[in-house]
C-alpha positions as CSV (number, residue, x, y, z in Angstrom):
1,X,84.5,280.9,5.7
2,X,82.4,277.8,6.5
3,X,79.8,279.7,8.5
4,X,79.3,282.6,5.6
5,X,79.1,280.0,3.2
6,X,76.3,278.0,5.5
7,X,74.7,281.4,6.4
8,X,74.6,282.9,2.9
9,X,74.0,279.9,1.0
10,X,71.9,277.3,2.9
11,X,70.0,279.8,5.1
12,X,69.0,282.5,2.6
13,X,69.1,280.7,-0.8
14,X,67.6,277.5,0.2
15,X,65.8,278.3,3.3
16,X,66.7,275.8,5.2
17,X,65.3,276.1,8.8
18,X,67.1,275.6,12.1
19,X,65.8,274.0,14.8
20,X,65.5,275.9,18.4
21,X,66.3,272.5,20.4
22,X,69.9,272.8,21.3
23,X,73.0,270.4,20.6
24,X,73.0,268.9,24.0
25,X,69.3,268.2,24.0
26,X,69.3,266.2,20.8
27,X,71.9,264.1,21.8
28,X,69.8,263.1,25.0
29,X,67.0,262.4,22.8
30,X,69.2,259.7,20.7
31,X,70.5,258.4,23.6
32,X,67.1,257.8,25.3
33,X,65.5,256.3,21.8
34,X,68.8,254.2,21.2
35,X,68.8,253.0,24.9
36,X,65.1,252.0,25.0
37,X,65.4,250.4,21.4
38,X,67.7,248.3,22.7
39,X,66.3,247.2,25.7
40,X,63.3,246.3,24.1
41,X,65.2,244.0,22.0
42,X,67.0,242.8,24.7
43,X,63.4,241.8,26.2
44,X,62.0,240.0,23.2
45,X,64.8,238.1,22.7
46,X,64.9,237.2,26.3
47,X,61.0,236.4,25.9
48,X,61.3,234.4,23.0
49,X,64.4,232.4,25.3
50,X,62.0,232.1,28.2
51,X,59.5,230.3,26.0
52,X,62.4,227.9,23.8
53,X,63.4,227.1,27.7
54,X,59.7,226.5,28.8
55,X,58.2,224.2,24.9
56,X,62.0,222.4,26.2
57,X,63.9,222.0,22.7
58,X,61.5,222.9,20.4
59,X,63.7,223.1,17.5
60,X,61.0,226.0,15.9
61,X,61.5,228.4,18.5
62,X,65.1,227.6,19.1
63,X,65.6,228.5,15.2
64,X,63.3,231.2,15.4
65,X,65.4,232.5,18.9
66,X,68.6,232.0,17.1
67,X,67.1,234.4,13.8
68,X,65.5,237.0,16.4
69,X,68.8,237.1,18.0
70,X,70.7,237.2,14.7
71,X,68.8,239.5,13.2
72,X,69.1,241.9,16.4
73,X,72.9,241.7,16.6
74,X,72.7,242.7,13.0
75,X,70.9,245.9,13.5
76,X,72.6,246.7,16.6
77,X,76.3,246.8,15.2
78,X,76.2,246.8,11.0
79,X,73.2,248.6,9.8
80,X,72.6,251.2,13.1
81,X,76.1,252.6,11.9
82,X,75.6,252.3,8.4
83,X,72.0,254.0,8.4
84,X,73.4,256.9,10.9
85,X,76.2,257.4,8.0
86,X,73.5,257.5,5.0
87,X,71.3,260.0,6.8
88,X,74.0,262.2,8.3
89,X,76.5,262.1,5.7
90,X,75.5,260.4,2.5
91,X,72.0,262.3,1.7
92,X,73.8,265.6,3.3
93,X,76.4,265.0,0.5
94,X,74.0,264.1,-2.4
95,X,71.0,266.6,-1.8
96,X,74.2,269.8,-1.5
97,X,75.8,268.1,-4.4
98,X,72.3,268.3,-6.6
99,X,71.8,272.1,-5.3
100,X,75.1,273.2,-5.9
């Protein structure tokens, strides 16, 4: 029933296009982004260290380390989840909820 309705309803009503790039393949693709995005904030965080460590106690760059590192952690485990939910399940929702 789900597929008839998704067939019928998205595909010829709305026209909604599918892609040709296959499950497996876009799940590579968000691991590589998610795995070099957090690498690189791994390394500016570690850069902005090295420098706190070299100025030795500058209390700017040790606040502006501790933000930087704050502010990463943030992204990394509250609002990575909570943006993945909005754009996979939230506007999903809303934009089949206006059309229907």
């Amino acid at each position: 029933l789900k597929r008839t309705l998704y067939s019928n309803y998205c595909q010829l009503e709305v026209d909604v296009g599918r892609t040709t790039v296959s499950r497996a393949q876009l799940v590579l693709q968000k691991r590589i982004s998610y795995t070099i995005g957090i690498l690189y904030l791994m390394a500016s965080t570690f850069y902005i260290f090295l420098y706190a460590v070299k100025v030795q106690d500058n209390e700017v760059v040790s606040s502006v380390l501790m933000s930087v590192a704050f502010s990463d952690g943030l992204e990394v485990f509250v609002n990575g989840p909570c943006i993945m939910l909005m754009t996979a399940g939230i506007f999903p929702m809303l934009a089949v909820g206006l059309i229907g």
